[in-house]
N, C-alpha and C positions, 0 to 999 in steps of 0.2 A: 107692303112686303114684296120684292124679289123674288126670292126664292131662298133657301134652305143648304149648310151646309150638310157635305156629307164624308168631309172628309182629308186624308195624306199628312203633314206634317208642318214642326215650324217654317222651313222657308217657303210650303206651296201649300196653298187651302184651294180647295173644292166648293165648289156649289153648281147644286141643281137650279135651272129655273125654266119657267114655263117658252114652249117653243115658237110661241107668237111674243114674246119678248124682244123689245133688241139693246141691247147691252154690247158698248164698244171698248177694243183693248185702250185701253188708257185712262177708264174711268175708276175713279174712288169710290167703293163705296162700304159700308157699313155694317159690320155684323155686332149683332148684339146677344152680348153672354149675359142671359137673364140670371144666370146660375150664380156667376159671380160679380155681378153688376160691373161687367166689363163693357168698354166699346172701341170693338177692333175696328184697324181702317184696313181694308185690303185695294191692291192694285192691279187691274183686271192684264194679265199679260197675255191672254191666250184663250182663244174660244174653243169650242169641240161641241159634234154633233153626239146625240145620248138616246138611248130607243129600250125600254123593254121586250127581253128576250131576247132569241139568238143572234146574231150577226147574219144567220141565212136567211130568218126570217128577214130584214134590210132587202138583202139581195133578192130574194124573192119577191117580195112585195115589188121591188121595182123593178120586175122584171113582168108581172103583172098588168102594172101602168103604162109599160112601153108598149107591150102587147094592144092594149085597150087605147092607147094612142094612135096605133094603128088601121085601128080601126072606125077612129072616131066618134069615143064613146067614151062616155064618163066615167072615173072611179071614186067610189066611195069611202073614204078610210073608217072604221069604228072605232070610236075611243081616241081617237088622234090624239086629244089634248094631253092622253094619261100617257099612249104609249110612245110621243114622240116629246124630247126636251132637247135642252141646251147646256150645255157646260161651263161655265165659267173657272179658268183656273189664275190664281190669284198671289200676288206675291203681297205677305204680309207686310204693313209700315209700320207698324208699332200698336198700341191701343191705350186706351184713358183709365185710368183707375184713380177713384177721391181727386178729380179735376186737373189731374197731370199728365201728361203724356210720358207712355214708357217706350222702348225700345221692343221688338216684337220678339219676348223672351216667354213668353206664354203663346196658347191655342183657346180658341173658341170653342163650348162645350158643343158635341154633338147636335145636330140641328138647327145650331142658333140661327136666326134670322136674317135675313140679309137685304138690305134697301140701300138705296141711295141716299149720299150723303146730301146732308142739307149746311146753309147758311153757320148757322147755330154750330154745330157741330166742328165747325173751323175755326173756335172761339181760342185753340191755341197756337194758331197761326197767325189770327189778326191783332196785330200789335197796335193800331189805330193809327199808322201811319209808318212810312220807311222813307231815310235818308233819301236812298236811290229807288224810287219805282218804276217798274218794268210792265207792269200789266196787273191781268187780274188772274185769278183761280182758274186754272181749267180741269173739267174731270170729262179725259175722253173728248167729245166736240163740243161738249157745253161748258161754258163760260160763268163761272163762280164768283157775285161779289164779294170779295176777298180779294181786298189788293196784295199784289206779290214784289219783291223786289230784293233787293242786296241793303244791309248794313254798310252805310261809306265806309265804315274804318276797315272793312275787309280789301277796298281797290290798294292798300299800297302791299297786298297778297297774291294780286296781280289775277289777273282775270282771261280767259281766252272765249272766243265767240266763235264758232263754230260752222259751217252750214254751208250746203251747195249753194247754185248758183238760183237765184231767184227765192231761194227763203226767207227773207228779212232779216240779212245781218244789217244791212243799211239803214232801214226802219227804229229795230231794236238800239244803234247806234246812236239814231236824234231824238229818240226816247230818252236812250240813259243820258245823254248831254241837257236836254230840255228838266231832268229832273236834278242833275246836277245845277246847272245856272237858279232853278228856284230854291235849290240850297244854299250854295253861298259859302260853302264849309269845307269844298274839296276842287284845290287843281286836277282842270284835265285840258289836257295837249294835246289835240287831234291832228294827227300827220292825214292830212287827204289828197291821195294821188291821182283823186278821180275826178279830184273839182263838185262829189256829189251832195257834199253838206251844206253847205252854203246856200247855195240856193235854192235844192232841190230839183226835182226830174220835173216832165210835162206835168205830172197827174200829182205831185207831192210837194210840200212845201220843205222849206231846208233853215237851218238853224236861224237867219236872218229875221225869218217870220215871227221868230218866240216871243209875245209879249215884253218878255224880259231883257231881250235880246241889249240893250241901249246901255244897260251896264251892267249885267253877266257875260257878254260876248264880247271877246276880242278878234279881231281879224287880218294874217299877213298873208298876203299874195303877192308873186312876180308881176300878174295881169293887171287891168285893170276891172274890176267887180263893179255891181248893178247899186251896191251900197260904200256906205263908209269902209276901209281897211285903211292897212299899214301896206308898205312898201317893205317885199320880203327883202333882205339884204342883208347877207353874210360877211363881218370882215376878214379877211384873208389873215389878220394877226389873231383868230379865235382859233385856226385851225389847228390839231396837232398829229403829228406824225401815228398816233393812234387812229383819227378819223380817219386817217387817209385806208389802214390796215383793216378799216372795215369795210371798204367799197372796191381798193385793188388787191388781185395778188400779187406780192414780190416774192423775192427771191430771197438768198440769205444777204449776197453780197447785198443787193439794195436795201432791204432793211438797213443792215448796217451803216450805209449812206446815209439814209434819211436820220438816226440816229446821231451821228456825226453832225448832221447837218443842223438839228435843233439843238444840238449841244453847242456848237460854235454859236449861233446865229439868234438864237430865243426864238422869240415870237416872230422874228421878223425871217424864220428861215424859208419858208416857200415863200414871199415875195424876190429875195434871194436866190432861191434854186432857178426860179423863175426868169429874174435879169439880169440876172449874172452870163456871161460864155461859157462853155464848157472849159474852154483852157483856163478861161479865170477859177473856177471850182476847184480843177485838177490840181492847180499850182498852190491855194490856197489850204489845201488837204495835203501840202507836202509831196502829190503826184503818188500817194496810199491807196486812193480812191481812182479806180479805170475810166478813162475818157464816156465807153461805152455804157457802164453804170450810170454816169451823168446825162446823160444822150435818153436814153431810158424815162429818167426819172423827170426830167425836163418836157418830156412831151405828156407827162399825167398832167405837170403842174401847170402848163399850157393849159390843158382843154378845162382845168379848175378857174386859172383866172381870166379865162373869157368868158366864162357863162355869167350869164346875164345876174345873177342871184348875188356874185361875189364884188368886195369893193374894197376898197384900199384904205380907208380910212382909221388908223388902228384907235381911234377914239370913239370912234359911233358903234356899239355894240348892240344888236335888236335880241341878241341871248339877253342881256341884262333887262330889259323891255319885258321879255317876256315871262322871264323867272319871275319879275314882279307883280307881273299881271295873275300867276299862278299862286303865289303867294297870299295875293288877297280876294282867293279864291271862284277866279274865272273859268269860264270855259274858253281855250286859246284856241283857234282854229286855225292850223296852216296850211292853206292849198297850195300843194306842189303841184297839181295837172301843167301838162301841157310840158312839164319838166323832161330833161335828158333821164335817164334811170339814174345814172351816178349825181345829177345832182340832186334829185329827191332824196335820195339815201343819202347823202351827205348833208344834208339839212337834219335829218332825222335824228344824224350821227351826233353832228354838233349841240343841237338844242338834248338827244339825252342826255348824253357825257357831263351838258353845262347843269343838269339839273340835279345827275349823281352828284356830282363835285361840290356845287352848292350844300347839300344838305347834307353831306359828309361834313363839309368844314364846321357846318354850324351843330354837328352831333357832340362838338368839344365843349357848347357851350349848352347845358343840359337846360338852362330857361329861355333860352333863343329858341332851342331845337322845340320845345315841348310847345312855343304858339305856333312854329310851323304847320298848315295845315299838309293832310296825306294827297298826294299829287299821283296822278296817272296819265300814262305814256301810251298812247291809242295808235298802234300800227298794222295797216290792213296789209295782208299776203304775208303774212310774219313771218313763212317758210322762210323769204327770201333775205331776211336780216337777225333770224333767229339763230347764228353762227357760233359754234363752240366757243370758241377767243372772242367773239366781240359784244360791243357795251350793250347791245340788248341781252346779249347773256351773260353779262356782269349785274345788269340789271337783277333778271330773273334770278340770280343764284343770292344775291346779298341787298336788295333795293325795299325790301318790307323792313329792314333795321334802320332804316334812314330815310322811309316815310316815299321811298319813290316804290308805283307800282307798275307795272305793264299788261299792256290788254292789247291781246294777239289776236287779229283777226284773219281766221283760214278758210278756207275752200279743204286746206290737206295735211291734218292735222299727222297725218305721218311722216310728213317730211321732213316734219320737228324733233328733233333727238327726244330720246322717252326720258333723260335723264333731266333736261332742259321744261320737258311741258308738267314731270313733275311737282317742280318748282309753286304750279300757278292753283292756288287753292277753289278759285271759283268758274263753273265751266257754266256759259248756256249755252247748249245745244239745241243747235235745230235740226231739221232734216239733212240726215249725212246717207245719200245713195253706197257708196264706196264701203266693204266691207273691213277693209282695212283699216280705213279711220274710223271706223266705230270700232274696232277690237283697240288701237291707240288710244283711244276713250275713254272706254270700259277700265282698259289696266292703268290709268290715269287721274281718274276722279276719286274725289277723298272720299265718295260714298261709296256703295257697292250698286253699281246701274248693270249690271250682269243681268237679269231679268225683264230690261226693259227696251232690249234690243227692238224687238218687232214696232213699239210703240214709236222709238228714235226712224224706222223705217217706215214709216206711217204717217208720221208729222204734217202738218200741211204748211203752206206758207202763216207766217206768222204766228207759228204754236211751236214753242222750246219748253227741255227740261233744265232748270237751273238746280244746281249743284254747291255747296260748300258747307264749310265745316259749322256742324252747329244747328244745320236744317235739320230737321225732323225726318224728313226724307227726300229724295228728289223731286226738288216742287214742279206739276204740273202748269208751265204758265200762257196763257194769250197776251201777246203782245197787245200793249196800246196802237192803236194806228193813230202817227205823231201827230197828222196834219187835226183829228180829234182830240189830242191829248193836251197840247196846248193849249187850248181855248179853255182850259182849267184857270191860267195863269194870266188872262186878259185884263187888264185895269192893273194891273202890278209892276208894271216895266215901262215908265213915259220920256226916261231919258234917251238923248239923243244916245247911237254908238259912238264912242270917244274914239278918236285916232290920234296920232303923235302928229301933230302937224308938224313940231321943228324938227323931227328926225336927222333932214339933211338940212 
């Protein structure tokens, strides 16, 4: 036993317990209603120091001790153990009644008891396996066997990852990939602009390493990498007057250009905008369209078809490559590092849009659509492409009906429209310093994490609270550290990685 409650109401329970105890905010644990064979779980959000008798007597007493400090001389307390305690104050999760878990719509009777939660006791959390696992149980700094993780068919509800800088979004990221590849049941499309999955940093191993890796892992890069890949390569005829509206701003008249411009032209209109004159455009448009509009638009489409990513070939398409590879449910990895900003984002642009559109066409045909597996769209810094008008926010607004999801990976989660990060049903949270984005959070998550601020400020590296519709309550989890997590999956993965040799 703990300690004893003593008291306050449904959303905050009380307990005493002894003063040489140490009990941390974030732990689970246990009260037991012997009265009505109940067994509450409470979640420790807040400590407080507890003394019988007055408040002066406190101040006296240690006014006592400083004095005898002073002098260097010992003090003696009497009864310390009775008259000094600790507070535990507690936000209910629910409790178990006849082997179910309820919602926490009742109280603990007076005194009930209070321990820490054991194994046994998480017997309605442990479903004996998860699509997607993430880690294991954590109550507070200890680490609960009880594996934790997400239900796959929740990523096409779209996901956001949360955390300052050094918390393990990166980690948590070749976790969820290494447990997706030994599923087999769900695309995922890792935009990586850091080059940091792949191989991994000094001290960490990166997706390449997965056992599995030889046929659940697909690989495009512009570079050249330490293993098998694809050669990333975008055709200029995939691109459309939308991607472009996600990476520049125009104007009205230039819109209207570029709209003109794909309406004459189809697919082939930026190769066009591109090698065309300006007098030849002008003249071609009737002299409607302003020389300087063209002059404009002509030097975006410039700095597009000379990066290196883009090519001319309107028959070679690495979107179709890759939709396939998603479809028979890979983990696609595309390293953009070392990319210009505008062409990583427009990589991004094209491969989401090609995967909306996809799975849109094929929602007409309701036994096509239904072997489609749920695919997820993984983009770090998601502030900076999470944009009111564009296809990552077409995504988030309408992409759970057509099986595409998106997973936002921020550093600042305020910088995300609140109406935008609504959208995304499942949140892990790791340590977020900034107040702000823990209040964006807070009024954001489908559970009520209002009480669990301090604990989200306390985090350590590699310790999140995961969130979504359906949990019991906001799951305490320790992350797997991946380069250990893998070695789950050894002897299971002996094929070579496939690459497209005849691409070009």
């Amino acid at each position: 036993m703990l300690g004893r409650i003593i008291g306050r109401n449904a959303t905050e329970i009380v307990f005493r317990y002894p003063y040489g105890e140490d009990v941390k905010i974030g732990e689970i644990l246990v009260a037991e209603d012997e009265e009505n064979d109940n067994l509450f779980f409470l979640r420790v959000v807040d400590l407080q120091y507890g003394q019988e008798g007055s408040e002066k007597w406190g101040y006296r007493t240690a006014g006592e001790m400083m004095l005898l400090d002073e002098m260097e001389q010992p003090y003696s307390m009497r009864e310390k153990e009775r008259r000094l305690f600790k507070i535990g104050i507690c936000a209910p999760l629910g409790y178990i009644h006849d082997g179910k878990f309820r919602k926490p719509k009742a109280i603990p009777s007076h005194f009930s008891k209070v321990r820490r939660a054991c194994r046994d006791d998480y017997k309605f959390l442990d479903k004996g396996g998860w699509d997607i696992e993430i880690g294991k149980l954590r109550s507070g700094e200890s680490e609960v066997d009880v594996k934790v993780g997400i239900d796959g068919n929740l990523i096409s509800h779209h996901i956001g990852i949360f955390a300052t800088t050094g918390m393990g979004k990166s980690n948590l990221m070749r976790v969820f990939a290494a447990s997706a590849m030994a599923s087999g049941r769900y695309g995922l499309l890792i935009i990586d602009p850091h080059g940091e999955y792949y191989e991994g940093g000094e001290e960490t191993k990166g997706l390449r390493h997965h056992p599995m890796a030889g046929h659940s892992l697909v690989v495009y890069s512009p570079h050249h990498l330490s293993g098998p890949h694809n050669t990333l390569k975008i055709s200029a005829y995939e691109i459309t007057v939308g991607d472009l509206q996600n990476i520049f701003s125009f104007t009205e008249a230039q819109r209207d250009a570029l709209y003109a411009l794909s309406s004459r032209f189809g697919k082939e209109w930026l190769v066009n905008l591109h090698d065309m004159e300006n007098e030849e455009l002008v003249d071609e448009f009737g002299r409607r369209i302003q020389d300087i509009t063209f002059s404009v638009l002509k030097r975006r489409a410039e700095r597009i078809m000379r990066s290196e990513i883009i090519h001319r070939d309107e028959n070679v398409a690495v979107t179709d490559s890759i939709l396939n590879n998603l479809k028979e449910g890979k983990v696609v990895l595309v390293d953009t590092s070392g990319l210009y900003e505008y062409e990583e984002l427009l990589a991004g642009v094209v491969l989401a849009r090609r995967v909306l559109s996809h799975n849109k066409n094929a929602y007409r045909d309701k036994e096509a659509f239904g072997k489609l597996p749920s695919m997820l769209i993984t983009m770090e810094e998601a502030q900076r492409v999470l944009k009111a008008d564009g296809i990552f926010a077409q995504i988030a607004r309408e992409g759970r009906k057509f099986k595409v999801g998106l997973c936002a990976i921020t550093q600042q989660p305020k910088l995300i429209k609140e109406e935008l990060l609504s959208q995304f049903n499942t949140f892990f949270i790791l340590g977020l310093a900034d107040e702000g984005d823990r209040n964006i959070i807070k009024s954001s998550a489908k559970q009520d994490i209002s009480k669990v601020e301090k604990e989200i400020q306390t985090l350590e590296a590699g310790e999140a609270l995961i969130t979504y519709p359906g949990a019991p309550f906001a799951i305490p989890a320790k992350i797997h550290w991946y380069d250990d997590y893998i070695k789950n999956f050894e002897g299971e993965g002996k094929e070579p990685v496939k690459f497209d040799e005849a691409f070009y």
